[in-house]
DOMARGU-210843 format. One line per 4 residues: number of its first residue (from 1); for each residue y, z, x of N, C-alpha, C. Coordinates in Angstrom, 3 decimals. Layout:
<rs>
NUM> Y Z X Y Z X Y Z X ~ ...
</rs>
This chain:
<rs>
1> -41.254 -77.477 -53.675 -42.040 -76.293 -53.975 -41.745 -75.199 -52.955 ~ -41.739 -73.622 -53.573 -41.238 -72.928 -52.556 -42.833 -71.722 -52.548 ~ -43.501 -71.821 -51.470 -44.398 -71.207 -51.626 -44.370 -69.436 -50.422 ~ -44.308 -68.550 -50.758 -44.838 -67.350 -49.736 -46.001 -67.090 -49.319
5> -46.540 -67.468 -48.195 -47.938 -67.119 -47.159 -47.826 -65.758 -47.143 ~ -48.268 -64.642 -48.000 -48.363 -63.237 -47.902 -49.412 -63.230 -46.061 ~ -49.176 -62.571 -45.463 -49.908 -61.641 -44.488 -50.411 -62.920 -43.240 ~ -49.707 -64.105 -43.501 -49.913 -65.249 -42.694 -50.776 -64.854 -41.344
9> -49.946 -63.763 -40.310 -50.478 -63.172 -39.227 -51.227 -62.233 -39.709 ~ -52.136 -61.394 -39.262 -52.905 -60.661 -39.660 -52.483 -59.523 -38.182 ~ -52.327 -58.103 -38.023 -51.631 -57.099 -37.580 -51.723 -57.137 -36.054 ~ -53.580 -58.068 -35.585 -53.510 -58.119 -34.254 -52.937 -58.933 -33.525
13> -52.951 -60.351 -34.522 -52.030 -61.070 -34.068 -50.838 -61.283 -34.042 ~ -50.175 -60.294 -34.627 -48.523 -60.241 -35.457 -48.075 -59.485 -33.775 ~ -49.137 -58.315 -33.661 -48.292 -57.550 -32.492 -48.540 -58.282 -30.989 ~ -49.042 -59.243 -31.045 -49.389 -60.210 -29.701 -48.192 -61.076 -30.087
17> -47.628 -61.494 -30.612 -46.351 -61.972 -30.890 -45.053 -61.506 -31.071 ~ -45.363 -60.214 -31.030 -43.843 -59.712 -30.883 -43.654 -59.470 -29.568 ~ -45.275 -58.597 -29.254 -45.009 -58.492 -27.047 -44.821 -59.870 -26.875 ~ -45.147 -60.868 -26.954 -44.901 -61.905 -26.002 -43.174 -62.282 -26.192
21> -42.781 -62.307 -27.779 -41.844 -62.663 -28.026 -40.394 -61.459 -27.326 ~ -40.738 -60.313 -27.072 -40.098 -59.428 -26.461 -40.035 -59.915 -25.049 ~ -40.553 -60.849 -24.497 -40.412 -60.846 -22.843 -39.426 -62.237 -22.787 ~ -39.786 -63.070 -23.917 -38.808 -64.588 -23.934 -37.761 -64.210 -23.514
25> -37.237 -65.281 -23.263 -35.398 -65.743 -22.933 -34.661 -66.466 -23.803 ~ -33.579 -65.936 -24.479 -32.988 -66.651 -25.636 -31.706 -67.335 -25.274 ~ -31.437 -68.227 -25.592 -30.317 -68.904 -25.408 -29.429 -69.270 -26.560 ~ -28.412 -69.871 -26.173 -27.881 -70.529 -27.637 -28.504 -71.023 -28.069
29> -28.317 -71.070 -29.882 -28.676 -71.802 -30.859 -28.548 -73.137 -31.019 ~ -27.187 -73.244 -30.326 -26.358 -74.150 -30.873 -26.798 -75.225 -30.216 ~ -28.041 -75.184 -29.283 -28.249 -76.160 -28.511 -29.605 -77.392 -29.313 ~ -30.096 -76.352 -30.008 -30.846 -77.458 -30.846 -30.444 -77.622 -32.005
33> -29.063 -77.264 -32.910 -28.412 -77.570 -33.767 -28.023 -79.229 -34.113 ~ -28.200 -80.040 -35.133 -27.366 -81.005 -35.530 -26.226 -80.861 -35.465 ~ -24.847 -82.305 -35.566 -23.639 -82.160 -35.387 -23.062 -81.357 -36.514 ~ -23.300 -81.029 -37.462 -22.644 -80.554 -38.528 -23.224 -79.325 -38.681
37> -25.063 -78.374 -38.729 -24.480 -77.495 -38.312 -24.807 -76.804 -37.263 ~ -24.475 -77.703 -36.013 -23.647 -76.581 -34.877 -22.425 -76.061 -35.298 ~ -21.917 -76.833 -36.293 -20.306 -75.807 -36.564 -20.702 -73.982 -37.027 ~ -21.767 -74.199 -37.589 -21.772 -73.158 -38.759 -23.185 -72.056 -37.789
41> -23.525 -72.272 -36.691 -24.936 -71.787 -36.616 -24.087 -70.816 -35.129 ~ -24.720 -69.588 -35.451 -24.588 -68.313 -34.561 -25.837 -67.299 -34.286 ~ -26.898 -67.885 -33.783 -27.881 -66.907 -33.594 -28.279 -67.470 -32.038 ~ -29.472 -66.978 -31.443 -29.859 -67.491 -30.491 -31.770 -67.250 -30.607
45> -32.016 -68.361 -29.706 -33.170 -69.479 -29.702 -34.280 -69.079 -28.667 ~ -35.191 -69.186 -28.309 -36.137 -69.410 -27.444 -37.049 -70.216 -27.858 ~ -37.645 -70.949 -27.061 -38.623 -72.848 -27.892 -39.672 -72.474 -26.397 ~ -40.587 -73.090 -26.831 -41.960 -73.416 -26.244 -41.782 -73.614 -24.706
49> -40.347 -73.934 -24.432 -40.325 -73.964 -22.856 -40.477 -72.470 -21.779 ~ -40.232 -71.514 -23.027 -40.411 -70.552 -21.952 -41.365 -70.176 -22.313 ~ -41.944 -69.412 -21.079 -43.364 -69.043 -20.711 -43.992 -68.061 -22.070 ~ -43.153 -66.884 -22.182 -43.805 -66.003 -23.114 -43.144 -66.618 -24.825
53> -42.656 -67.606 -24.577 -42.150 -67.772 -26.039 -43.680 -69.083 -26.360 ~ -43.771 -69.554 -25.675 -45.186 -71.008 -25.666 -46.116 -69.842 -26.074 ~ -46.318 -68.479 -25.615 -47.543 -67.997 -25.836 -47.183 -67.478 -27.715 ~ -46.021 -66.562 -27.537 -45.793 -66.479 -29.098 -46.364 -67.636 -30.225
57> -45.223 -68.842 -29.582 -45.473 -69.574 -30.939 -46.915 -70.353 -30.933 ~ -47.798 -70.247 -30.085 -48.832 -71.025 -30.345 -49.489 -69.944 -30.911 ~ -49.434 -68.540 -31.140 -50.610 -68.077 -32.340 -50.083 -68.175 -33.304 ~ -48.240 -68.241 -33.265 -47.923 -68.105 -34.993 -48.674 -69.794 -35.283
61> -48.483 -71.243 -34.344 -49.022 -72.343 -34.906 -50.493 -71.977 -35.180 ~ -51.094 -71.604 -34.460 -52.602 -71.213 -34.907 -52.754 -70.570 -36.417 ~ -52.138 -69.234 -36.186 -52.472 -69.316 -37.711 -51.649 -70.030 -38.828 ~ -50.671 -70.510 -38.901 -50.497 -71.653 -40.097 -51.424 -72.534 -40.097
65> -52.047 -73.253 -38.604 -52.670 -74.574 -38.905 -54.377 -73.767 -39.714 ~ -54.444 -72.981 -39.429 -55.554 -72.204 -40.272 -55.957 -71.402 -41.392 ~ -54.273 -71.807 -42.256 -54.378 -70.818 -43.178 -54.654 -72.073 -44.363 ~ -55.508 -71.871 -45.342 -55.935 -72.685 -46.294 -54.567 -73.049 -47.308
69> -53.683 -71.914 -47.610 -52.930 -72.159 -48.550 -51.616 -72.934 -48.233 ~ -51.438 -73.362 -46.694 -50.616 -73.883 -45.340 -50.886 -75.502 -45.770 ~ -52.200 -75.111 -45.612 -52.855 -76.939 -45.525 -52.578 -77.553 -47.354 ~ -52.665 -76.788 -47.942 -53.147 -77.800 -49.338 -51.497 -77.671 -49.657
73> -50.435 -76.811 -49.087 -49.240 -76.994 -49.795 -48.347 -78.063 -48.634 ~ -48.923 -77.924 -48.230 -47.855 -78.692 -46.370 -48.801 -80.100 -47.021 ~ -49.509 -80.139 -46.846 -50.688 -81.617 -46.466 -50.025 -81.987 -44.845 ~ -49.517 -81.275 -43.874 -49.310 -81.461 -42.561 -49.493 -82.400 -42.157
77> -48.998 -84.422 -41.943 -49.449 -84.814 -40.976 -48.949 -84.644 -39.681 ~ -47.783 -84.695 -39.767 -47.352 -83.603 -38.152 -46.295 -82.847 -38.134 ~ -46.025 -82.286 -37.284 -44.960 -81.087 -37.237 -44.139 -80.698 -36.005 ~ -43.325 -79.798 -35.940 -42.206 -80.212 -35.022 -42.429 -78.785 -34.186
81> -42.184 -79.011 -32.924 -42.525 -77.628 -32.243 -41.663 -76.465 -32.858 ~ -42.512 -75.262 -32.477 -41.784 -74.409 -33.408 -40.600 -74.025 -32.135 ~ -39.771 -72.457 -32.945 -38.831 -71.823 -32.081 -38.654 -70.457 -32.194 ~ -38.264 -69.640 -31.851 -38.112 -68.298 -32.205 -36.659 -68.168 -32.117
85> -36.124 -67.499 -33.148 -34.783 -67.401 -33.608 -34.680 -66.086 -34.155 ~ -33.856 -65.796 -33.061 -33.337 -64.325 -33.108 -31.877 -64.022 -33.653 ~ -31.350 -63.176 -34.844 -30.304 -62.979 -35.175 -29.511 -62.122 -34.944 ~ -28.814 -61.427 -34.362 -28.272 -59.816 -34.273 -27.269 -59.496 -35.066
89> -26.476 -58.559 -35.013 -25.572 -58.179 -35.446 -24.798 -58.898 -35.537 ~ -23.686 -59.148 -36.466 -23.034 -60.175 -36.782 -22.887 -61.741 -36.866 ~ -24.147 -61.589 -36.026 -24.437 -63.179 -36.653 -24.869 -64.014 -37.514 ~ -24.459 -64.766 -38.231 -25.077 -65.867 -38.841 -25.329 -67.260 -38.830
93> -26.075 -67.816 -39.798 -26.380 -69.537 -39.726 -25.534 -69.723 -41.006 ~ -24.408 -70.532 -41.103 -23.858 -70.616 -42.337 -24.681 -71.777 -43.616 ~ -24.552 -72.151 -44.283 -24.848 -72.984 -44.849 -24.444 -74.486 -44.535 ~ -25.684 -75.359 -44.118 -26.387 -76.581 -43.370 -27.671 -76.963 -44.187
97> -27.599 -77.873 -43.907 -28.925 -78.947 -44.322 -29.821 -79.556 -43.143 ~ -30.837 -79.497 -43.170 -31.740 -79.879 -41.993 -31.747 -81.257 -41.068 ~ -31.922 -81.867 -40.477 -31.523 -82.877 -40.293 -33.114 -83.541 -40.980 ~ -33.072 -84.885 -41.497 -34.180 -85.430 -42.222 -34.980 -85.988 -40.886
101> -34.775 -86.678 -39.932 -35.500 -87.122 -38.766 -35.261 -85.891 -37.840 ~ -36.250 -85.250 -36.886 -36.044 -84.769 -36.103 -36.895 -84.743 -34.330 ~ -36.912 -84.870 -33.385 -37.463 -85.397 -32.584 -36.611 -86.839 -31.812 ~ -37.737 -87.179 -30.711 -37.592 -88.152 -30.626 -38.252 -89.446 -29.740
105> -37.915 -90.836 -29.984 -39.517 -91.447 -29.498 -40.875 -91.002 -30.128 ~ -41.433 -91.442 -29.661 -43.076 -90.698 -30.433 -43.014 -89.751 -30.772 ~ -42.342 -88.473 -30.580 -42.094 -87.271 -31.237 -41.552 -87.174 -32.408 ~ -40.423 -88.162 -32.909 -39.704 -88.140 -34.233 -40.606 -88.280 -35.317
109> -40.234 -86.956 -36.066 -41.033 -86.668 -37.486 -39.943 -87.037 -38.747 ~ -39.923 -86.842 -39.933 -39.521 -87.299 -40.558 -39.772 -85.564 -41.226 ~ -38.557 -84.589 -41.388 -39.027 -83.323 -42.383 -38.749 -83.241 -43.663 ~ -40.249 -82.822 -43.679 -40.273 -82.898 -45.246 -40.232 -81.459 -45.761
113> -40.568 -80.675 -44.663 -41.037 -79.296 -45.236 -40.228 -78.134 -44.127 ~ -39.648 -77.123 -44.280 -39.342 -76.138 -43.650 -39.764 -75.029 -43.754 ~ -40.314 -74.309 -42.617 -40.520 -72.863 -42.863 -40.090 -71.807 -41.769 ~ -40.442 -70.293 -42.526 -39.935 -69.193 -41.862 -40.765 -68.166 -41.595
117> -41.118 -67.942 -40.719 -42.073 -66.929 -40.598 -41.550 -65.715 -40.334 ~ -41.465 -64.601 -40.385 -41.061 -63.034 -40.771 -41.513 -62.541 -40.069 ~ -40.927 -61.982 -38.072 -41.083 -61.484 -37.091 -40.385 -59.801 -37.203 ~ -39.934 -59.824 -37.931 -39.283 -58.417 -37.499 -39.501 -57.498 -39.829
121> -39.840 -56.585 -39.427 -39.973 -55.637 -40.629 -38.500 -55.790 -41.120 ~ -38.461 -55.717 -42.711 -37.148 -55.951 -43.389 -36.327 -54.478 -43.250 ~ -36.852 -53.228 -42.966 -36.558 -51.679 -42.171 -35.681 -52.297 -40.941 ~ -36.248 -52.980 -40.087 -35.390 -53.237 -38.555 -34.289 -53.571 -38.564
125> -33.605 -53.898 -40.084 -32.587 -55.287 -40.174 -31.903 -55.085 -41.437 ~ -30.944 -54.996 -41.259 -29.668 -55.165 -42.618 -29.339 -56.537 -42.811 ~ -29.064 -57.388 -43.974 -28.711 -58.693 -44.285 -29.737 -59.703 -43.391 ~ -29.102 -60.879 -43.147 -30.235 -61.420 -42.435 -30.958 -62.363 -43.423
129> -30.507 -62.628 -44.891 -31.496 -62.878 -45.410 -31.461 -64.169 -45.376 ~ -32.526 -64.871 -45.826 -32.792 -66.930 -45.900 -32.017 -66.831 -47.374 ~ -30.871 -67.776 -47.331 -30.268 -68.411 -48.868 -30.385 -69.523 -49.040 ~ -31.670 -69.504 -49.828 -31.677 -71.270 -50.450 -30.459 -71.607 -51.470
133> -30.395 -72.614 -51.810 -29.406 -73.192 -52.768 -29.876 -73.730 -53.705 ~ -30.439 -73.528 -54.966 -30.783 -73.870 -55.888 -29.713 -74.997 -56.856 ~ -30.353 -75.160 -58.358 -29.420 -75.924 -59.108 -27.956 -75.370 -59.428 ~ -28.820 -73.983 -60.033 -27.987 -73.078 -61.177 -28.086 -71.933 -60.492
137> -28.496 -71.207 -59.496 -28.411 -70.284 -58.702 -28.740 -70.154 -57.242 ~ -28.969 -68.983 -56.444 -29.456 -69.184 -54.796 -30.181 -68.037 -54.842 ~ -31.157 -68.509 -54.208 -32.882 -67.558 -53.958 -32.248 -67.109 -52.776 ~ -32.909 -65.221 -52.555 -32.491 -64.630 -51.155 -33.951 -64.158 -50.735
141> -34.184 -64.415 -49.781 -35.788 -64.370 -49.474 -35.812 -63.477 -48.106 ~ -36.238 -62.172 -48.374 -36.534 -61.386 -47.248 -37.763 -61.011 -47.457 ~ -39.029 -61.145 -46.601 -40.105 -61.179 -46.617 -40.978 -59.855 -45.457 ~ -41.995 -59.525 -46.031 -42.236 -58.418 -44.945 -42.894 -59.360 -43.336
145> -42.715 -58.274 -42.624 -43.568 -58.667 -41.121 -44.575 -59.519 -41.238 ~ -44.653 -60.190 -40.996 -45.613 -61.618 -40.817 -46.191 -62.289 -41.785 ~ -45.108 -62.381 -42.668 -45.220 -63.654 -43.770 -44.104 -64.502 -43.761 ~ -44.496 -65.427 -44.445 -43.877 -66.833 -44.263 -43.473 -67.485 -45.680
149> -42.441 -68.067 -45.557 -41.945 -68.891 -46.709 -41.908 -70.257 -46.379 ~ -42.269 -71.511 -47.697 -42.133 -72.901 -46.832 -41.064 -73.156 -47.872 ~ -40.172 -74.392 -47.646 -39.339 -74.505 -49.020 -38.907 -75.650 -48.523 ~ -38.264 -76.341 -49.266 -38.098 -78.062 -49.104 -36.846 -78.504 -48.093
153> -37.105 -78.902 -47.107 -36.190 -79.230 -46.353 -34.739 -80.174 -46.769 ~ -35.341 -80.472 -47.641 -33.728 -80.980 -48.183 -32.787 -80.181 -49.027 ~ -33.449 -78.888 -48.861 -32.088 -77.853 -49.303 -31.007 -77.157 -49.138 ~ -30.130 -77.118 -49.377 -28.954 -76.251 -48.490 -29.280 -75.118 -48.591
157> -29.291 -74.610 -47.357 -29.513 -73.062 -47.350 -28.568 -72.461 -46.194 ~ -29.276 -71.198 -45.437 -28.373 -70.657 -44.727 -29.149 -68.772 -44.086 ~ -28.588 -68.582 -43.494 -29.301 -67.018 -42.764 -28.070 -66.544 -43.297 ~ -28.084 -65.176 -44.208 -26.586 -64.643 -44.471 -26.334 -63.827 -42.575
161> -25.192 -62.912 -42.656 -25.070 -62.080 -41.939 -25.992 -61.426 -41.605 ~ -26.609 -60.879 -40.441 -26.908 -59.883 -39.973 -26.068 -58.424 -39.647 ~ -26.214 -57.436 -40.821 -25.355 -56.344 -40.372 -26.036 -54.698 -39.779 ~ -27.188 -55.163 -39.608 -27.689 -54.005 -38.851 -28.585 -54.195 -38.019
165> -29.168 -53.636 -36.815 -30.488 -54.763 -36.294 -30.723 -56.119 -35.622 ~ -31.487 -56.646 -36.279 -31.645 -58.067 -35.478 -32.919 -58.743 -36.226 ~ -32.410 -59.682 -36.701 -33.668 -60.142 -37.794 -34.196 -61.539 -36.554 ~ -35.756 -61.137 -36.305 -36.397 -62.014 -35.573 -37.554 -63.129 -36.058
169> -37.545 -64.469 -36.064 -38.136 -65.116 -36.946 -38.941 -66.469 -35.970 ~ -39.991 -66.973 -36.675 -40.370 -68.310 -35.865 -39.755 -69.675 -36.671 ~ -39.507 -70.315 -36.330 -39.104 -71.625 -38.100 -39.835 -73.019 -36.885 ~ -39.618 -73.886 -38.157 -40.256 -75.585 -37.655 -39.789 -75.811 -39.074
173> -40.834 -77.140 -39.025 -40.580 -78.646 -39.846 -41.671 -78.983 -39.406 ~ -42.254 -79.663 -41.359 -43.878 -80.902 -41.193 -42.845 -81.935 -41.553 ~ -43.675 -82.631 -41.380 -44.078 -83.853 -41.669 -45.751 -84.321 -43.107 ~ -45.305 -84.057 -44.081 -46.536 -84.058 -44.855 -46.864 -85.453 -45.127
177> -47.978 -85.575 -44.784 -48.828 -86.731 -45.509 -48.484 -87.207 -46.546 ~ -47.998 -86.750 -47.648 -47.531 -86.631 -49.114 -46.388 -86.623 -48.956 ~ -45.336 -87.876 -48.925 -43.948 -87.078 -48.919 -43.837 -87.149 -50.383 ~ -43.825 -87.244 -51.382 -43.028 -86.882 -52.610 -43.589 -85.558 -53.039
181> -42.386 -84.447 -53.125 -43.143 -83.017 -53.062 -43.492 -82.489 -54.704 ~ -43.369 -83.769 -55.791 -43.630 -83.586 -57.316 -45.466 -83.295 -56.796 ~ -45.675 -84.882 -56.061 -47.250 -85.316 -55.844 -48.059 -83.971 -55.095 ~ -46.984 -83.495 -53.551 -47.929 -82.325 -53.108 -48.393 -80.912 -54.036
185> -47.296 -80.766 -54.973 -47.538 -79.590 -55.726 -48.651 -79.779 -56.957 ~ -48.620 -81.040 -57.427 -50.063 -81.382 -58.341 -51.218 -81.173 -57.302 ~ -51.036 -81.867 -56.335 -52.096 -81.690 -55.424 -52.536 -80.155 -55.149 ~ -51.582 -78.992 -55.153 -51.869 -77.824 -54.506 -52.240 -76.614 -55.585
189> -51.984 -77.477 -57.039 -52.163 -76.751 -58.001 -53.663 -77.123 -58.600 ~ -54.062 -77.932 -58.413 -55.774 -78.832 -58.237 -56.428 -77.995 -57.337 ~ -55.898 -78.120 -56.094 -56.701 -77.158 -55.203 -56.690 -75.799 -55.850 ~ -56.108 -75.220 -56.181 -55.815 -73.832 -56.597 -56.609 -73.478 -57.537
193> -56.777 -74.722 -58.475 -58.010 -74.699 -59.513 -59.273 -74.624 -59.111 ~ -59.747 -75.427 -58.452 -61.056 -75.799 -58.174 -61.890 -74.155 -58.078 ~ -61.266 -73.297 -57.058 -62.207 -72.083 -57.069 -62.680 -71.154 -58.336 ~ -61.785 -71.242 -59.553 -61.854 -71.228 -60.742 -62.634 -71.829 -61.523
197> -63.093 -72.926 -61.137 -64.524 -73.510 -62.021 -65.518 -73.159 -61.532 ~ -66.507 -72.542 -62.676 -67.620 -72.506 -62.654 -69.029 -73.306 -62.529 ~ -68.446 -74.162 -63.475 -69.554 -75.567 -63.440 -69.469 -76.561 -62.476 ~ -70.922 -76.725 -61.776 -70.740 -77.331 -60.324 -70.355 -78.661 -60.730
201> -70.754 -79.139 -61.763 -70.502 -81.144 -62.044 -68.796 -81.000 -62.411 ~ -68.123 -79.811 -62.883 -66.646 -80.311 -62.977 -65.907 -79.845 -62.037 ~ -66.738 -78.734 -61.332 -65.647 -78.451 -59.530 -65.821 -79.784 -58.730 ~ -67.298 -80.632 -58.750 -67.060 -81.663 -57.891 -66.532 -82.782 -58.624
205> -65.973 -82.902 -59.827 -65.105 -84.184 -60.638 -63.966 -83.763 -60.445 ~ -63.300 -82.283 -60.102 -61.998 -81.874 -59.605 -61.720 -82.338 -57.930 ~ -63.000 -82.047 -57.454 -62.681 -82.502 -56.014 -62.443 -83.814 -55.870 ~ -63.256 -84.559 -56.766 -63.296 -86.318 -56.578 -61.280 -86.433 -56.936
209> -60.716 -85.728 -57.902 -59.860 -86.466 -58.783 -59.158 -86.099 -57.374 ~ -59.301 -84.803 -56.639 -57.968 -84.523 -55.355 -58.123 -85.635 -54.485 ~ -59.275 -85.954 -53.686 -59.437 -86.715 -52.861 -58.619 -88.216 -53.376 ~ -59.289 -88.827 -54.169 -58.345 -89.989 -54.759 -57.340 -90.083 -55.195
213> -56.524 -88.805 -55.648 -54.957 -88.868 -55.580 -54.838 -88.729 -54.410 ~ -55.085 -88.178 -53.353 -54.909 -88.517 -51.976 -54.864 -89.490 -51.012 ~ -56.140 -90.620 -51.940 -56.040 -91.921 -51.367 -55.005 -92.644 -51.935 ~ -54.126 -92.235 -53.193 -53.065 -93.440 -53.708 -52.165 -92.640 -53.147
217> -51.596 -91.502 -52.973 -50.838 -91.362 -52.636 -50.748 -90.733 -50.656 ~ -51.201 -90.590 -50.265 -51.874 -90.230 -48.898 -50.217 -91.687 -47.908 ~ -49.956 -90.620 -46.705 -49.275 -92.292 -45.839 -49.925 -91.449 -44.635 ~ -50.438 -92.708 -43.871 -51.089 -92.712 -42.581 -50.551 -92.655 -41.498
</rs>
C-alpha cells in the first residue's frame, strides 16, 4: 500500500527541523548503504549521532509516532532509526531494493515498510524525485514540505537526479505488527470506516471485527 501523510509536520515543527537540520554534519551515504546499493547510491547522510541531526529527527519521529493515519497504515511494531538525506546537484540514488533485515543484535528489524518525509519545498529543487517501480509502470512522487509517503519496502525504486538545488529528506523502515501488507490495508480501510458510521452498535461491531483481525493476524 502506498499511502501520502498530507501536512505530517505541521509549520512549527517543520521549521524546528530544518534549523536543526541546517546545523548537522553530512557524510557519505554510502556508509549506511547495503552491498549492492552502495554501487548505485550518491547523496549524503546525517543519522541520530549528530547532535543537531538527533534533535531533527526526533520531532520528525514524534510526529509520525502521533499521527493516526501513521499508526493504522504502519501497525508499527518497531522501527529503524531515522536519517536525514540530503541530495544536491547531480546526485543520485540509482535504482536498489532495501535490504529486508536491517540493524543489528537486538536492534535487527525485519522492513516491512519504507518512508519519506519531504524536508525541502518541491520550488528549492529540480528532479530529485522518489521512483517506485511498479508492475506495468513507475510512480514519481514529489511531495510538498513536510509530507510523507510510506510504500512497501520490497520495491525497487530509486531518487532520480537532482538537477537544481538540493532535495532534503528524513527516510527509515517499520517493522509492522502485520507483516502481510494485503492484511494491513483491510485493516486501514476498517479503520477508515469506522468514523463514517453513525450507529453506535455497528461502529462498536466494526471495532470488535478490527481488534480480532488483529488478534489472528497480529505477531508479537
Amino acid at each position: 500500500m502506498f499511502l501520502v501523510l498530507s501536512d505530517l509536520l505541521p509549520p512549527d515543527a517543520l521549521a524546528s527541523v530544518r534549523e536543526a537540520a541546517a546545523q548537522a554534519k553530512f557524510t557519505d551515504g554510502k556508509a549506511t548503504a547495503g552491498a549492492e546499493a552502495r554501487r548505485v547510491k550518491d547523496n549524503t547522510q546525517a543519522t541520530a549521532e549528530d547532535p543537531a541531526a538527533r534533535i531533527a529527527l526526533g520531532l520528525v519521529r514524534e510526529a509520525l509516532e502521533a499521527d493516526g493515519r501513521f499508526r493504522a497504515a504502519a501497525r508499527p511494531a518497531r522501527m529503524t532509526p531515522l536519517m536525514l538525506s540530503r541530495t544536491e546537484k547531480a546526485m543520485e540514488y540509482g535504482a536498489h531494493i532495501d535490504d529486508a533485515l536491517m540493524g543489528k543484535g537486538a536492534d535487527r528489524i525485519r522492513a516491512d515498510i519504507a518512508f519519506t518525509v519531504f524536508l525541502s519545498a518541491p520550488e528549492d529543487y529540480e528532479g530529485g524525485a522518489l521512483v517506485i517501480e511498479e508492475v506495468s509502470a513507475e510512480r514519481e512522487i514529489r511531495l510538498p514540505v513536510g509530507s510523507a509517503i510510506l510504500y512497501p519496502a520490497s520495491t525497487l525504486h530509486r531518487v532520480a537526479p537532482v538537477t537544481k538545488g538540493a532535495r532534503l529528506a528524513a527516510v527509515g523502515w517499520v517493522q509492522s505488527a502485520v507483516r502481510d501488507p494485503a492484511r494491513r490495508e483491510i485493516l486501514y480501510d476498517l479503520e477508515q470506516a469506522v468514523p463514517k458510521v453513525t450507529d453506535d452498535t455497528a461502529r462498536l461491531k466494526l471495532r470488535k471485527t478490527i481488534s480480532n483481525l488483529l488478534r489472528m493476524w497480529a505477531e508479537t
